[in-house]
Structure formats: C-alpha cells, structure tokens
C-alpha positions as CSV (number, residue, x, y, z in Angstrom):
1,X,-49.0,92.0,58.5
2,X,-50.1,88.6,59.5
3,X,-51.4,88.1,56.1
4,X,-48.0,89.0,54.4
5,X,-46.2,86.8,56.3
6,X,-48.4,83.7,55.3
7,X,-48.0,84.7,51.9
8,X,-44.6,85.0,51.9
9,X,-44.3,81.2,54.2
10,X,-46.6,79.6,51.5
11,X,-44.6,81.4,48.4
12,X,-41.8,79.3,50.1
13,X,-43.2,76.1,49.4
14,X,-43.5,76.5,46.1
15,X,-39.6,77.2,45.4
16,X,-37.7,80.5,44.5
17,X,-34.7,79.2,43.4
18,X,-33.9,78.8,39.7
19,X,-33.0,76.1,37.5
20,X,-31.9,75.4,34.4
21,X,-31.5,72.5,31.3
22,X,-28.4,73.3,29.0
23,X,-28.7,72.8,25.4
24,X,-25.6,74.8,24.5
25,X,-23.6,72.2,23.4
26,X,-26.3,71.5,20.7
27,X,-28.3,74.1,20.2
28,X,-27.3,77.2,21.8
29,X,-30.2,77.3,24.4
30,X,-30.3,77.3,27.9
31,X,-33.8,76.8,30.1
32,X,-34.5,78.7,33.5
33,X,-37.2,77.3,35.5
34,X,-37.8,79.5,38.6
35,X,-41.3,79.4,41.2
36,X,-43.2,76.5,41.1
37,X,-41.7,75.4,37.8
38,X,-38.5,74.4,39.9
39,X,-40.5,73.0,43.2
40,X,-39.2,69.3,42.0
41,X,-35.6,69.7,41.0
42,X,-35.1,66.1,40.7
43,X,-37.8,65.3,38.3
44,X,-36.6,68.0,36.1
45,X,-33.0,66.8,36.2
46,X,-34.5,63.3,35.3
47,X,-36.7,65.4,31.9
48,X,-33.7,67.7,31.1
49,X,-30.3,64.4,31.0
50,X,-33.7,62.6,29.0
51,X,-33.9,65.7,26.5
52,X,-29.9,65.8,26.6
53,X,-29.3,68.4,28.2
54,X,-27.0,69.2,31.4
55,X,-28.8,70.1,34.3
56,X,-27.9,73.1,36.7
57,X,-28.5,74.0,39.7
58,X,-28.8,77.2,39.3
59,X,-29.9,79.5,36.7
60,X,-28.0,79.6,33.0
61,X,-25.0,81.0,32.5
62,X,-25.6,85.2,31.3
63,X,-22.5,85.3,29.7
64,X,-23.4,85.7,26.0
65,X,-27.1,85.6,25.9
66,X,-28.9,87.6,22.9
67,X,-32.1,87.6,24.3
68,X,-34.8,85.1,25.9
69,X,-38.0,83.8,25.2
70,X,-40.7,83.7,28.4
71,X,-43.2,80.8,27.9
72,X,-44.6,80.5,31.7
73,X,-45.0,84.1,33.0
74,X,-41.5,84.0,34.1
75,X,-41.2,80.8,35.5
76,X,-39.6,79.1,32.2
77,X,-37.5,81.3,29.8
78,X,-35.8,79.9,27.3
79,X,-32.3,82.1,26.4
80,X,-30.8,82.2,23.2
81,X,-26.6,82.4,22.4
82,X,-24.6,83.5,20.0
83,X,-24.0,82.9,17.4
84,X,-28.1,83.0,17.6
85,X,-29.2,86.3,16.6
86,X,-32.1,88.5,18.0
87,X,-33.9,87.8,14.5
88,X,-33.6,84.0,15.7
89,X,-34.8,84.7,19.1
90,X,-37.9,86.0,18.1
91,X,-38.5,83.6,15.1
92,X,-38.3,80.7,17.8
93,X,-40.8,83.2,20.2
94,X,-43.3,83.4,17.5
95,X,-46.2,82.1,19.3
96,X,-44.9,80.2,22.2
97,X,-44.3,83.5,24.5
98,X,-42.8,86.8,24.4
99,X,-39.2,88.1,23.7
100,X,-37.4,89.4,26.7
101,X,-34.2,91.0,26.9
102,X,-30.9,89.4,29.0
C-alpha cells in the first residue's frame, strides 16, 4: 500500500492536468499535452503564442473533432476538425503516431 501511495505522490509531480495549443483558426488542429508533457505550462504557452497558436488551459475543445493523432503515448495528441476528414487525419498520422478516435 505504501508503495502505491508513493507512486501515486510522485505521479503528482509530474502533472495530470491537460493542455492544449489551438491551431483552429489556421489549420483546424488542436494539441493536448497531458503528464509530464504539461509539467511546465508556462514554457509551453511561451512555444504554442511562438507557433501561433492560442494556448489553453485545459484540454481542446471536443466539439467537432474527426479523430486524433497520438505522437507521445498519450501525452501529446494532435486532433483534427472538420472540415478535416478521417482520410486527412490519418494522412497527417502516417508515421508520426497512431490514429485515435475522439
């Protein structure tokens, strides 16, 4: 039980909370970053306004999303919009992660 415990203090440290870098208003994308991807929230604000995006704090909007693509095991997933198509969101996939559903 102990063991758990630490585990779970030390999974702490390393952030659960999700973040995100909003692309829609160019290119229909949206980023999550989520575990030790979003452990320094202000550094990737600084990297997401530099890439021009808007940065959330919080995870992208679901409304809308054809599918994702997961390039970190879950900890960065890129999701795709309409008027993006499925066919799109695998195309952009192709060799950078897998496909997950919304």
């Amino acid at each position: 039980m102990g063991e758990l415990l630490l585990v779970l203090m030390v999974a702490g440290c390393f952030g659960d909370d999700t973040i995100a870098c909003d692309f829609r208003a160019e290119s229909d994308r949206c980023q999550d970053r989520s575990g030790t991807q979003a452990a320094s929230p202000l550094a990737f604000e600084a990297t997401c306004e530099a890439a021009a995006g808007d940065y959330l704090d919080g995870p992208c909007p679901r409304s809308g999303i054809i599918g994702g693509c997961d390039i970190d095991d879950g900890d960065v997933i890129d999701w795709y919009y309409a008027p993006k198509t499925l066919a799109d969101v695998e195309f952009a996939c192709e060799g950078d992660g897998e496909v997950v559903p919304p």
